[in-house]
RODO-2510 file (C-alpha; in nm, 4 decimals, decimal comma):
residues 394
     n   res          X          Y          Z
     1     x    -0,4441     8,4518     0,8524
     2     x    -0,6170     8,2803     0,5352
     3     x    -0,9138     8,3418     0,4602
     4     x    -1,2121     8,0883     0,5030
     5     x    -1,2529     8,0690     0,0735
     6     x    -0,8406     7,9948     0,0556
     7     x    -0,8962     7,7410     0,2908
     8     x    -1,1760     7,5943     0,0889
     9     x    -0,9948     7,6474    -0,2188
    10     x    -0,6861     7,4620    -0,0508
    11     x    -0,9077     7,1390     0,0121
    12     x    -1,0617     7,1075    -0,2820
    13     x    -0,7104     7,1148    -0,4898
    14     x    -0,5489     6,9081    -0,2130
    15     x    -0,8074     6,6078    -0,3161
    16     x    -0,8200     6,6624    -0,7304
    17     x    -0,5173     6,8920    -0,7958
    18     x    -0,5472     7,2750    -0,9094
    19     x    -0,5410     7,1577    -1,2389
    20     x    -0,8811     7,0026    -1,1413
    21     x    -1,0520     7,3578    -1,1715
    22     x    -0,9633     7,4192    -1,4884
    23     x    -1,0826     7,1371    -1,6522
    24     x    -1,4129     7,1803    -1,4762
    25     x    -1,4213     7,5199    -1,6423
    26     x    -1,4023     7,3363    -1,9452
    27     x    -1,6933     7,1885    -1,9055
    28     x    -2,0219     7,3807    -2,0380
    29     x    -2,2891     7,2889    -1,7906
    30     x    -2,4157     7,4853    -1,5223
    31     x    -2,3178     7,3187    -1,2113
    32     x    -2,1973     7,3662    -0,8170
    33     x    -1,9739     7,0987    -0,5889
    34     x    -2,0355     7,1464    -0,2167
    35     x    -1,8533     7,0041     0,0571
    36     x    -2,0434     6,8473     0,3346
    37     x    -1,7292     6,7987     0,5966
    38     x    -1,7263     7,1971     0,6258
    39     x    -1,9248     7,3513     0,9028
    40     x    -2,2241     7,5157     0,7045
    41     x    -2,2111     7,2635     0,3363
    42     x    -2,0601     7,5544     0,1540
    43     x    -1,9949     7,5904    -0,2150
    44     x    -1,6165     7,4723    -0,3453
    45     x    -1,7001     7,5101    -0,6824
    46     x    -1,8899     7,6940    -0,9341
    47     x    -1,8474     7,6605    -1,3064
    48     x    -1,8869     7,9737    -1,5222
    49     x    -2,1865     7,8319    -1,6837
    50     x    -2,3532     7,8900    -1,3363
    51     x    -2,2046     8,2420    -1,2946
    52     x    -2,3314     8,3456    -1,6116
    53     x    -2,6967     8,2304    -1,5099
    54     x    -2,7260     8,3670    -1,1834
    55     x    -2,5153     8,6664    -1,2562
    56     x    -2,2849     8,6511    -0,9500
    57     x    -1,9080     8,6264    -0,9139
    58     x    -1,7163     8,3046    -0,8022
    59     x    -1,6438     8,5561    -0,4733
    60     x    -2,0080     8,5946    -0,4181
    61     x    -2,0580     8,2127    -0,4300
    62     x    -1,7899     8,0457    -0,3074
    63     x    -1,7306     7,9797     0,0642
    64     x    -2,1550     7,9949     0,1091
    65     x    -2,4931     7,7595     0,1101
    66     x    -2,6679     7,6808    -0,1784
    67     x    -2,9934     7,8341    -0,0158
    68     x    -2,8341     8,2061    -0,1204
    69     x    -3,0144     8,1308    -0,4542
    70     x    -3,3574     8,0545    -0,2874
    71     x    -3,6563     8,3292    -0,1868
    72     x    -4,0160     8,3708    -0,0974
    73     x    -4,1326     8,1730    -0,3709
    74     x    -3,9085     7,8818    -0,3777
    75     x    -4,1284     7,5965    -0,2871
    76     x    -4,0079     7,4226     0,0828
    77     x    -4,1360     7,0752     0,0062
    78     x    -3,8444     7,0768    -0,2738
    79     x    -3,5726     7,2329    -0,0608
    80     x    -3,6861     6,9557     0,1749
    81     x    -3,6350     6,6976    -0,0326
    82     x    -3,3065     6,7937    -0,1459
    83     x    -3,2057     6,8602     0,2712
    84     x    -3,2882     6,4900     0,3036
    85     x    -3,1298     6,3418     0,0346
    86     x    -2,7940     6,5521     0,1750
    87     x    -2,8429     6,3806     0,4956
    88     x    -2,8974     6,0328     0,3929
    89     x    -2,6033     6,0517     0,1457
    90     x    -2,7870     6,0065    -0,1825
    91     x    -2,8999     6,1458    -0,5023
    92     x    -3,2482     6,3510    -0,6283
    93     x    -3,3636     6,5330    -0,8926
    94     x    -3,5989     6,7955    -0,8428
    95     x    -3,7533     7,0962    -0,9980
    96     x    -3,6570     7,4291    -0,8032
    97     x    -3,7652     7,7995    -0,8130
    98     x    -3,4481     7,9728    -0,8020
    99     x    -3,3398     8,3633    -0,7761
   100     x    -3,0387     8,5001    -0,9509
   101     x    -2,8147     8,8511    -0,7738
   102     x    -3,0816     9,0623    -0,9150
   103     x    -3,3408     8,8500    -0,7799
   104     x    -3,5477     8,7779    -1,1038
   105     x    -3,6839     8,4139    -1,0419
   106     x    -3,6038     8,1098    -1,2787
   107     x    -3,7336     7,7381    -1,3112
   108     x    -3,4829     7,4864    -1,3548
   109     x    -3,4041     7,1124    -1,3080
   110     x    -3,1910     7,0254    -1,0364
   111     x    -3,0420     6,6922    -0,9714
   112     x    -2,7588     6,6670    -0,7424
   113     x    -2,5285     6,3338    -0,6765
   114     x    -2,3171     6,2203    -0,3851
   115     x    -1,9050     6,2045    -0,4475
   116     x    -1,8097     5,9240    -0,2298
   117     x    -1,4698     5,8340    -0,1300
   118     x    -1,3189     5,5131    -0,2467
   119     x    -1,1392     5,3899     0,0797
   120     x    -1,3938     5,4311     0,3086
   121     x    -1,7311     5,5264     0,1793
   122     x    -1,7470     5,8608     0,2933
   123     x    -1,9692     6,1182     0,1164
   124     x    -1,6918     6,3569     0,0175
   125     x    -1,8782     6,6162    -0,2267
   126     x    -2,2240     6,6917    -0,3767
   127     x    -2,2428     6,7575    -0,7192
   128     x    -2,5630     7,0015    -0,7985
   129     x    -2,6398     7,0236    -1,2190
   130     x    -2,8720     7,3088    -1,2754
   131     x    -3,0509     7,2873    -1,6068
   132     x    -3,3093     7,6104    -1,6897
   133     x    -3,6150     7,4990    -1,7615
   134     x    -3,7892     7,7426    -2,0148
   135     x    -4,1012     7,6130    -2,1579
   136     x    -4,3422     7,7950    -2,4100
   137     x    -4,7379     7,7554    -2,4583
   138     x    -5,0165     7,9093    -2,6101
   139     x    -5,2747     8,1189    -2,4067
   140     x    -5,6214     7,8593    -2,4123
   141     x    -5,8711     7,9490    -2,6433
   142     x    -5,6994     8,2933    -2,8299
   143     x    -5,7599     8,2681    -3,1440
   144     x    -5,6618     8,6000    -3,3027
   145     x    -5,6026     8,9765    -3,1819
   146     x    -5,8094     9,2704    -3,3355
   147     x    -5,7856     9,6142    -3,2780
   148     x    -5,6626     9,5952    -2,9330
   149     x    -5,9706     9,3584    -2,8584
   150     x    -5,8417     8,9676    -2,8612
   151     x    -6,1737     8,7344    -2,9356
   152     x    -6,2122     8,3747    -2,7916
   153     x    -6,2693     8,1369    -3,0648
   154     x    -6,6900     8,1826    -2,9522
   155     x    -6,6832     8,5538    -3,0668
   156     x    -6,6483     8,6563    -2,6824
   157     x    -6,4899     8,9182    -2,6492
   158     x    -6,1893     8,9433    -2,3386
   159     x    -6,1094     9,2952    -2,1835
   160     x    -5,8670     9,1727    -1,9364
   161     x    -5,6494     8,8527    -1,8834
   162     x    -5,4875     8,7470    -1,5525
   163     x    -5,1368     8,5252    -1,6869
   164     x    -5,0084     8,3413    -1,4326
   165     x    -4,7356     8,0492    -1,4279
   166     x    -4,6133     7,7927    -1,2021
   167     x    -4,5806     7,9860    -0,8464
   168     x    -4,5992     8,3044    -0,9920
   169     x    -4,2839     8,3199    -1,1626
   170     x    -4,4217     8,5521    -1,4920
   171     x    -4,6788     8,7667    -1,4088
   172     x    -4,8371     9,0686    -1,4856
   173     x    -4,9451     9,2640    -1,2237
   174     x    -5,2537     9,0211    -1,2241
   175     x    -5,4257     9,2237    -1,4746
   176     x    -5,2830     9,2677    -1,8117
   177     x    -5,4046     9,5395    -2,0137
   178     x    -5,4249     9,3520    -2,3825
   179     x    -5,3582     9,6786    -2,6195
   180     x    -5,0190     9,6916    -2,3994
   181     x    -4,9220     9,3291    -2,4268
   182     x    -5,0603     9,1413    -2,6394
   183     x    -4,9170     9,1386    -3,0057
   184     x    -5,1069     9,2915    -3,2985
   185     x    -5,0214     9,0759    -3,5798
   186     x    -5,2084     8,7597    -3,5073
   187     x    -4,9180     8,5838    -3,3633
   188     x    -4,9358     8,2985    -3,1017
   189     x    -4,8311     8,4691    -2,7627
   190     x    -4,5670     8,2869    -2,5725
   191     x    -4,4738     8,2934    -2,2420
   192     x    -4,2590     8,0884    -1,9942
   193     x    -4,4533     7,8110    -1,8751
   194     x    -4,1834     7,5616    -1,6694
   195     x    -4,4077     7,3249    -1,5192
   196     x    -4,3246     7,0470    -1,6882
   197     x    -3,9598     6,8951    -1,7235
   198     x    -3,8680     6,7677    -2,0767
   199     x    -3,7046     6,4671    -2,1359
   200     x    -3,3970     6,6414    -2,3176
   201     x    -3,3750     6,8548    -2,0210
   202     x    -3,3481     6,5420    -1,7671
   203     x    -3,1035     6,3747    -2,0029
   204     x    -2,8946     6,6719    -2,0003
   205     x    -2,8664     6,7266    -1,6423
   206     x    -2,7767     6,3446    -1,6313
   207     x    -2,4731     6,3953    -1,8764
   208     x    -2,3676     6,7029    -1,7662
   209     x    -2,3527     6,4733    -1,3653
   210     x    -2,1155     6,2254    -1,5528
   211     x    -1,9047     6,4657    -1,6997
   212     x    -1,8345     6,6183    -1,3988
   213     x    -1,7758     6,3300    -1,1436
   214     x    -1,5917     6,2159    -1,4948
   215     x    -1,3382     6,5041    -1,4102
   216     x    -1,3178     6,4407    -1,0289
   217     x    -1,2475     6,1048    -1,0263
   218     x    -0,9785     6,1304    -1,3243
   219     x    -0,7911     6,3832    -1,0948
   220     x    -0,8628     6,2385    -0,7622
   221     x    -0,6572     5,9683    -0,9339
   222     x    -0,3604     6,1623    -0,9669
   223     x    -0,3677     6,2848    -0,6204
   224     x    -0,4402     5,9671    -0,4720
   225     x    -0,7367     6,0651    -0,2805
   226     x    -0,9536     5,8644    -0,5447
   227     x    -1,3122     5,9350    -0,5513
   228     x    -1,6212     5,7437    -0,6852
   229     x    -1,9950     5,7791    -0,7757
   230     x    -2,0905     5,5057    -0,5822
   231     x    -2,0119     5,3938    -0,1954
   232     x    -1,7077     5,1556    -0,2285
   233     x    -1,7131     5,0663     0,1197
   234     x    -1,9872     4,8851     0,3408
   235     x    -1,8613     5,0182     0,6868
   236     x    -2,1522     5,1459     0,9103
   237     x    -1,9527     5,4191     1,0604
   238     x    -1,8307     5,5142     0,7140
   239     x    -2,1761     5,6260     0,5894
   240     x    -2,3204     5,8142     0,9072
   241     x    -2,0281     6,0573     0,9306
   242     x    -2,1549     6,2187     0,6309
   243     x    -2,5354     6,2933     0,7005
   244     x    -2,3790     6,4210     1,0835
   245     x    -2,1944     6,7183     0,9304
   246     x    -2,5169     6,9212     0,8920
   247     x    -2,5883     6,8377     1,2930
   248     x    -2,1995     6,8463     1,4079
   249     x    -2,1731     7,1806     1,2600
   250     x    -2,4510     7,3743     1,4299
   251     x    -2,1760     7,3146     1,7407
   252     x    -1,9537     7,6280     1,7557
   253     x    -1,6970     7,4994     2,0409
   254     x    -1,3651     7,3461     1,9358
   255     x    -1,3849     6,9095     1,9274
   256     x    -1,3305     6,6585     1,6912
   257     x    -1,5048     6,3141     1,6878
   258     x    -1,3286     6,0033     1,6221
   259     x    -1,4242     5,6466     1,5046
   260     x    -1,4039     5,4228     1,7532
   261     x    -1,4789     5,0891     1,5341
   262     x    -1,2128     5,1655     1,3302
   263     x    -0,8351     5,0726     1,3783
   264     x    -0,6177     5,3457     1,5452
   265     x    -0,9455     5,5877     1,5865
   266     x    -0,8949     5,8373     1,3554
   267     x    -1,0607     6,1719     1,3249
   268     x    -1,4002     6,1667     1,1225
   269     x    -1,5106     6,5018     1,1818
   270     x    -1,3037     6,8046     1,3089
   271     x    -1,5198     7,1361     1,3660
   272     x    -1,3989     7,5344     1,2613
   273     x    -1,2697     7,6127     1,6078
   274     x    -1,0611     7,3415     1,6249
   275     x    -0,9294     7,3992     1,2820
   276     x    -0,8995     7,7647     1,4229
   277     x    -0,7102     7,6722     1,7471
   278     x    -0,4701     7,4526     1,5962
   279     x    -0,3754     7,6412     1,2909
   280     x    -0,4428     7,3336     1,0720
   281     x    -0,6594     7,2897     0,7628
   282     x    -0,9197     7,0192     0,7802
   283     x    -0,7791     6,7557     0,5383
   284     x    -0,4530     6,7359     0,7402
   285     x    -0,6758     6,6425     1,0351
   286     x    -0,8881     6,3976     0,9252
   287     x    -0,8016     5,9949     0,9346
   288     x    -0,5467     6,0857     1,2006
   289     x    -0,5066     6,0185     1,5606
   290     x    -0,5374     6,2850     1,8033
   291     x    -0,1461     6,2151     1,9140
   292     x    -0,0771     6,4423     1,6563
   293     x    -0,1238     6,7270     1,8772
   294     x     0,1363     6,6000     2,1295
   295     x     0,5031     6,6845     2,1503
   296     x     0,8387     6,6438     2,3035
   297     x     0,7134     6,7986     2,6513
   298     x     0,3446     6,6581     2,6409
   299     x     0,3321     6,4370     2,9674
   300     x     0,3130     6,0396     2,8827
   301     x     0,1199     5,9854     3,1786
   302     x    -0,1422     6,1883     3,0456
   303     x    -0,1633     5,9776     2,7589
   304     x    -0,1618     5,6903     2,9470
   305     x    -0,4601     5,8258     3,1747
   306     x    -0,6567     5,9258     2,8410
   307     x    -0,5822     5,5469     2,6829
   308     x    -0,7189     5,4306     3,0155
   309     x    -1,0312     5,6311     2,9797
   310     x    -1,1256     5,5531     2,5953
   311     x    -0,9934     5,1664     2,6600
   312     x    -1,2466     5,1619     2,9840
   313     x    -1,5623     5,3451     2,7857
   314     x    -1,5119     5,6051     3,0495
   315     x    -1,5111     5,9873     3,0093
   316     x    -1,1993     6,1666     3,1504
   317     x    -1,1161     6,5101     3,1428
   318     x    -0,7287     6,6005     3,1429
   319     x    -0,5149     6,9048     3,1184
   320     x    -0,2144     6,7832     2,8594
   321     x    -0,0116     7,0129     2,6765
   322     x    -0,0587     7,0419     2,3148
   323     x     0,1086     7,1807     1,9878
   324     x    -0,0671     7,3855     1,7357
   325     x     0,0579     7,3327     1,3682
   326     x     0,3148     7,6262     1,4019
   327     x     0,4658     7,4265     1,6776
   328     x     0,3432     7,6788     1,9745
   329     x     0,2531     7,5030     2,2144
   330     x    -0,0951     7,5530     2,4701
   331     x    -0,2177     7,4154     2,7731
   332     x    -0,5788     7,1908     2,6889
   333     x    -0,8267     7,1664     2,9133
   334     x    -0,9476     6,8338     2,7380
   335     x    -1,2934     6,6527     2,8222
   336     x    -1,2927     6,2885     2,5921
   337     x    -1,6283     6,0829     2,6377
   338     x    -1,7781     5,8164     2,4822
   339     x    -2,0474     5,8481     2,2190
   340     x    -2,3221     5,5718     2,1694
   341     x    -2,5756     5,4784     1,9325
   342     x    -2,9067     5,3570     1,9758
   343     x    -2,7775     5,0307     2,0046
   344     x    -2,5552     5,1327     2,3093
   345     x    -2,2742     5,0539     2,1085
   346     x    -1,9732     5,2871     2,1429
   347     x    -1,9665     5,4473     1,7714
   348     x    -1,7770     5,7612     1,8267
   349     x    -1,5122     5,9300     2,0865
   350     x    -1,5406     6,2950     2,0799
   351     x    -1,3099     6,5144     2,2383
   352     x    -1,3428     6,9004     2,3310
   353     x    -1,0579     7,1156     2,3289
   354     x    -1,0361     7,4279     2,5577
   355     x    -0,6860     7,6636     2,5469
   356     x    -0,6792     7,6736     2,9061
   357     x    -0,4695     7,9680     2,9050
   358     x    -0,6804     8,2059     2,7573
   359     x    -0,9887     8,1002     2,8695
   360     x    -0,9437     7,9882     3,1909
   361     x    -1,2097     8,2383     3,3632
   362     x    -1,3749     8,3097     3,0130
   363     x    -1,6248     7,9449     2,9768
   364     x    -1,7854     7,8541     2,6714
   365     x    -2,1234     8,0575     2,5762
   366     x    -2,1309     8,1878     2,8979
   367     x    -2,0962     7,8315     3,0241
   368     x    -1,7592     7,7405     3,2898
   369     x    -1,5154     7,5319     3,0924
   370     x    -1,6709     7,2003     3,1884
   371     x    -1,9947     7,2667     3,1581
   372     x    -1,9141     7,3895     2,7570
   373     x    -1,7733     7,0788     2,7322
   374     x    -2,0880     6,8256     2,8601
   375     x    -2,3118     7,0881     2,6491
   376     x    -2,1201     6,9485     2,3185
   377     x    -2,0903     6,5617     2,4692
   378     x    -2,5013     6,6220     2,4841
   379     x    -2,5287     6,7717     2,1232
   380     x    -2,2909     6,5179     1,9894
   381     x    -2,4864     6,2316     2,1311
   382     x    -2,8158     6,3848     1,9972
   383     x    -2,7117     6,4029     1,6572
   384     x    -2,5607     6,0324     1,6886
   385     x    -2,8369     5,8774     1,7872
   386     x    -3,1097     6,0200     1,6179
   387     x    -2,9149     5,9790     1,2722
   388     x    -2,8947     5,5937     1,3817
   389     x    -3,2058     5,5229     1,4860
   390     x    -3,3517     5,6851     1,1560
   391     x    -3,0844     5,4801     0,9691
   392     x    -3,2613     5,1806     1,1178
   393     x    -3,5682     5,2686     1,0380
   394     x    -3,4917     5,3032     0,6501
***
């Protein structure tokens, strides 16, 4: 069975080509591309110039959250901010205490942008730019360094200094002995000092963004899976099913969730165990119809009773048999229901697959089959509505 990074590695070529990666690599800027359509917003891509700074391997990386790179000091009101720009779609720029494998800590400029897709506004990608931000200053008020003694420019003598930086980043053990630090020769003592952001440094985390998306969208070209920096397409639906990844993929049970304002009601968001039950990859799910899964022995007048259901606004539950992408078939216990918005608008369909066979007697999280099911329908409808009443509210 592949592996979760080869099936990562598998999406991200099947929308900008292998060839894609190495012209990324090309590039000389420090910078990830997560994917926000995979259950947990895990790393695709990271170039060397971001290996090289936080000293892991593409392994390491790959296939996991950004917040690996984050620790004890990494201040939560900017991970916060970035967490809210990924759910409303959109771009920030932020300064960020990072950690790299051997856990040394390191300022740097982050600014991260939305990769959108052109046909129907989705928020495919996040591109995160990670310039260092290494700033040097002069210790107030030294003047000179004697004997081991340093002398204030008022003749006062200082025994012991305390050096501190933004959030503790360089530090010395709070007291630092001056005859084992501080340099004999008259010399201005520099340390790092990040807490200001240059201008050089914010223009070069804004080139190094167009250089990348640049590169995607050239490729995405090729593919034709085109891509774009900025939302092409005005549909509603279109620009919550990004920001609901982060919610839809806290659920662990197999279902998919479909768009029901849009013709044919394709697939919008398809979760890990489904992917896992049906043997297919994620990008050969989504913008399909759920017919898909049925075959040359799946019973028409189970279709017919599910088209009654989704045509009536009802929920029905069904037991229809399926094929997986191997062509096996299974028996699914199926539960489809209606998902509203605030509004009371049907937005959404979602549907929650159960191989009947196998876990007939088994349930979901200790749950019977059924009630699994209505535990998703609740978490779904959670997520939906909360996302659109705070949409409303912007």
């Amino acid at each position: 069975m592949e592996s979760k990074v080869e099936l990562i590695a598998q999406s991200f070529d099947w929308r900008y080509s292998k060839w894609a990666r190495e012209a990324l690599n090309e590039l000389p800027d420090s910078f990830t591309i997560a994917d926000p359509c995979i259950c947990g917003h895990p790393i695709v891509f990271a170039s060397r110039g971001f290996l090289e700074m936080v000293g892991y391997s593409e392994d390491e990386v790959v296939g996991r959250n950004g917040r690996i790179f984050q620790g004890v000091e990494t201040d939560r009101v900017s991970v916060m901010e970035i967490r809210e720009a990924i759910r409303e779609g959109r771009g920030v720029q932020t300064r960020l205490l990072n950690y790299r494998k051997d856990r040394t800590p390191f300022w740097m400029l982050f600014q991260m942008c939305p990769v959108f897709s052109k046909d129907d506004g989705r928020v495919i990608n996040f591109v995160g730019v990670q310039v260092p931000i290494s700033r040097k200053s002069r210790l107030p008020g030294l003047s000179s360094v004697r004997n081991n003694t340093s002398l204030f420019e008022d003749g006062s003598e200082i025994r012991d200094i305390n050096f501190r930086c933004c959030r503790r980043e360089v530090c010395s053990n709070s007291i630092l002995k001056l005859g084992q630090a501080l340099p004999l020769d008259g010399r201005e003592l520099k340390m790092d000092e990040p807490c200001e952001v240059s201008e050089r440094e914010k223009a070069k985390a804004s080139a190094a963004i167009s250089s990348v998306l640049s590169v995607l969208t050239r490729y995405s070209e090729s593919t034709g899976n085109v891509v774009c920096r900025t939302r092409c397409c005005s549909s509603g639906i279109g620009q919550l099913v990004a920001p609901l990844n982060i919610s839809l993929g806290r659920i662990k049970q197999s279902f998919v969730l479909t768009d029901a304002q849009s013709p044919d009601m394709p697939i919008v968001y398809a979760s890990d165990a489904f992917l896992k039950l049906t043997g297919y990859a994620r990008h050969e799910v989504l913008g399909k119809n759920c017919r898909f899964l049925s075959g040359i022995e799946t019973d028409p007048a189970t279709q017919h009773l599910i088209k009654e259901g989704i045509r009536a606004e009802q929920a029905c539950t069904v037991r229809i048999l399926n094929y997986r992408k191997d062509n096996t078939s299974f028996w699914n216990f199926l539960h489809i229901s209606p998902i509203r918005n605030a509004s009371g608008k049907v937005a959404f369909f979602v549907g929650i697959q159960i191989d009947d066979c196998s876990s007939r007697n088994e349930g979901t999280n200790g749950l019977s089959p059924i009630m699994g099911q209505l535990s998703v329908v609740g978490a779904v409808k959670v997520a939906v509505r909360c996302l659109s009443m705070s949409s409303g509210a912007s």
